[in-house]
Backbone as numpy.savetxt, mean C-alpha at the origin, in Angstrom:
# Nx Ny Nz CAx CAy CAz Cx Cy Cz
-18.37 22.96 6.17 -17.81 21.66 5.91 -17.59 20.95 7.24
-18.09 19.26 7.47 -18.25 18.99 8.40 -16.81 17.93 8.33
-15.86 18.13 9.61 -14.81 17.17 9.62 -15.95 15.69 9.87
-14.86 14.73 9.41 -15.32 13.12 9.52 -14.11 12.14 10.00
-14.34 11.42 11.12 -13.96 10.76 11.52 -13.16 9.43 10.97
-13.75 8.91 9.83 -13.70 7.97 9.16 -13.59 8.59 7.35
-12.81 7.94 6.67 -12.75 8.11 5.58 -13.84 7.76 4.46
-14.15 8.41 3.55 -15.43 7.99 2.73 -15.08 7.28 2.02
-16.50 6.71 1.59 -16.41 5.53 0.34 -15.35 5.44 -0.69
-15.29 6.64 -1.32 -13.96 6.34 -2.22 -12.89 6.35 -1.58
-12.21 7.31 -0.90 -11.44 6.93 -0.30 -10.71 5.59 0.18
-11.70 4.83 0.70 -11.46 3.70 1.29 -11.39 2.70 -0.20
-12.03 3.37 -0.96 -11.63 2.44 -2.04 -10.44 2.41 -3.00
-9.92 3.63 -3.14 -8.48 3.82 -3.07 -7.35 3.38 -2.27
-7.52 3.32 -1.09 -7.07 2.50 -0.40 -6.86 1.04 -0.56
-8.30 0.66 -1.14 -7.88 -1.00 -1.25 -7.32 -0.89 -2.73
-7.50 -0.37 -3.57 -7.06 -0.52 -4.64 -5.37 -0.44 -4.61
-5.11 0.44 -3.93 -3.59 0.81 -3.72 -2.82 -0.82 -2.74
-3.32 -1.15 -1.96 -3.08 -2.20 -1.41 -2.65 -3.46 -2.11
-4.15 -3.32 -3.09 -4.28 -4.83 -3.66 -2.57 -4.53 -4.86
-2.65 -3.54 -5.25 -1.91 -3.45 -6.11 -0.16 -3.51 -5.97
0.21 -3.10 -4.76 1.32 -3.03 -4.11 1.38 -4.92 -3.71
0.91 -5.50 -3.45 0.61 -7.17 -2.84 1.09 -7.56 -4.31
0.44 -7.08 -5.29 0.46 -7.96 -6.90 1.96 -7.67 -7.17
2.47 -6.40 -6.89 3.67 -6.01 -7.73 4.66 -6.41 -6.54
4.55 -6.40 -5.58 5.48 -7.42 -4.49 5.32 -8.97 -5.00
4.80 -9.30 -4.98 4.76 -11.38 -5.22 5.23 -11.27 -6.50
4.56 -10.34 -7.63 5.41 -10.56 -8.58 7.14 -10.18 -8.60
7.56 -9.53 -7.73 9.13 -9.47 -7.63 9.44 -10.84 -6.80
8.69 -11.11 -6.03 9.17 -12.21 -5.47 9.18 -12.03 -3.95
9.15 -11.03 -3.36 9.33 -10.58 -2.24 8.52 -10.77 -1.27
8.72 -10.96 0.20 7.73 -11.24 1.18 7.54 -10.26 1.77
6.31 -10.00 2.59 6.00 -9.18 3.23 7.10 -8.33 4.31
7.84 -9.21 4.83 8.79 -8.69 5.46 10.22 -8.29 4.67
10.49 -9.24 3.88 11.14 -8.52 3.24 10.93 -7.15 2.92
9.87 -6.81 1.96 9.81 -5.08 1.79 9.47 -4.26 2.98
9.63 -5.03 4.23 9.12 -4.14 5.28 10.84 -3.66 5.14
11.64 -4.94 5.47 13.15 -4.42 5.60 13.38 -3.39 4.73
13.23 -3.74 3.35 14.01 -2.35 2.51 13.21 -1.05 2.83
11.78 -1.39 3.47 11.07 0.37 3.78 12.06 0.50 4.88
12.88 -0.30 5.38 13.52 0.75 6.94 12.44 0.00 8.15
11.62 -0.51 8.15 11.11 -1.37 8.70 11.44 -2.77 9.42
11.30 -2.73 10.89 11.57 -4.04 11.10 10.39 -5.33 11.45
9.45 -5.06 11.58 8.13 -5.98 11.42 7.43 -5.97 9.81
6.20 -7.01 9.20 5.54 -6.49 8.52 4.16 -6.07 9.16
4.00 -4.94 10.05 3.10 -4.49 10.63 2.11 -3.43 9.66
2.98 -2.83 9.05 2.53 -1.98 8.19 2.15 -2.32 6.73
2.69 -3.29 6.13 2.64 -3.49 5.01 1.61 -4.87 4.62
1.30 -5.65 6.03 0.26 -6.39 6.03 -0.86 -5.77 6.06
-0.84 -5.04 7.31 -2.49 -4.36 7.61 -2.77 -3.42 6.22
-1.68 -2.98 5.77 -2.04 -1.94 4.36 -2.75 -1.93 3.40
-1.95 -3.35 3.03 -2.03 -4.20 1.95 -3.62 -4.74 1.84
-4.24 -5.11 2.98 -5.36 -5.51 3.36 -6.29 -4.02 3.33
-5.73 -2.94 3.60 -6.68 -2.12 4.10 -7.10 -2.66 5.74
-6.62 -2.42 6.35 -6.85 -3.16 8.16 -6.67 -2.32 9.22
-7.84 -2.01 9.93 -7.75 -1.16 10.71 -7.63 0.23 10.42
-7.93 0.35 9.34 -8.13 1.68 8.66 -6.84 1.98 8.25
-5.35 1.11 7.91 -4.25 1.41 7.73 -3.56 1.04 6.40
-3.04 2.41 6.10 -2.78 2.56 4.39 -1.82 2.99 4.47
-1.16 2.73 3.10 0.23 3.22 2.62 -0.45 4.74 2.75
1.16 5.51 2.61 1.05 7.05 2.58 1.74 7.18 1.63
1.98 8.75 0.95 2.77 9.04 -0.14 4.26 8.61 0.24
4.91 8.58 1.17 5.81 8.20 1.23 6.30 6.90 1.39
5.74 5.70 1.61 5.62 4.46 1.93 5.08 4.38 0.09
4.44 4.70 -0.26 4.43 4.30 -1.79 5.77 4.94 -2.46
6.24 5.82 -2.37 7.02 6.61 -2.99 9.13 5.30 -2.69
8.83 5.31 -1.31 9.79 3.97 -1.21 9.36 2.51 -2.15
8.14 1.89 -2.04 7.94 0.85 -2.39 8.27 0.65 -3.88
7.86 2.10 -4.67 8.14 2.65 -5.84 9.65 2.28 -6.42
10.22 2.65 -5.84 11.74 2.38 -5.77 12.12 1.11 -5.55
12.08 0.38 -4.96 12.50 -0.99 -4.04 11.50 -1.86 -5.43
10.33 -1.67 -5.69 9.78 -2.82 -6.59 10.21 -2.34 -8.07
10.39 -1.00 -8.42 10.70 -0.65 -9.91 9.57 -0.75 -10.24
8.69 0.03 -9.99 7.36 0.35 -10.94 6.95 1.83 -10.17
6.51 2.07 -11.85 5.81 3.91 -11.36 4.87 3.86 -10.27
4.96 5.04 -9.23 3.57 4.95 -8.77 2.88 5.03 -9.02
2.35 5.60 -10.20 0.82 5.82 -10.96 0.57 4.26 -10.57
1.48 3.33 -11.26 1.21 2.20 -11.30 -0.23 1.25 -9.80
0.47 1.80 -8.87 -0.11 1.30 -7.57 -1.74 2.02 -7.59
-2.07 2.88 -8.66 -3.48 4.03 -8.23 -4.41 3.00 -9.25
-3.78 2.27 -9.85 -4.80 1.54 -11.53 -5.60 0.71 -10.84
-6.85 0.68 -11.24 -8.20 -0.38 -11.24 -7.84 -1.26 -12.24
-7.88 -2.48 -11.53 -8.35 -3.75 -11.93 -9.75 -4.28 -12.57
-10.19 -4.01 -13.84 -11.26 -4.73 -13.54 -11.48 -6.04 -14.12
């Protein structure tokens, strides 16, 4: 098994899916980007912009979903669902 540098196709598509979905269930609470940076314990939205986007190869982690989970009131399953 060969390590990889970069994450594969699905992967990365999980990623955006998780993004796009965390963005939908934030605006729908009402909340700004910085705002939920504050309740993650966060003081920029550095993380939760580039995430949200998928940017720079930078994604929520189980634990950054597992907070957001909490703070927006929706399951995490919720954040894994395709849109189509």
């Amino acid at each position: 098994m060969t390590k990889r540098s970069l994450p594969d196709e699905e992967a990365v598509n999980l990623y955006k899916t998780i993004g796009k979905n965390v963005k939908k269930f934030r605006t729908q609470k009402g909340l700004t980007q910085l705002e939920l940076s504050l309740e993650m314990g966060y003081k920029s939205v550095s993380l939760v912009s580039a995430a949200e986007l998928y940017t720079n190869n930078k994604h929520f982690n189980i634990e950054h979903l597992q907070k957001i989970s909490k703070i927006l009131n929706v399951p995490i399953a919720a954040f894994f669902e395709e849109n189509h």
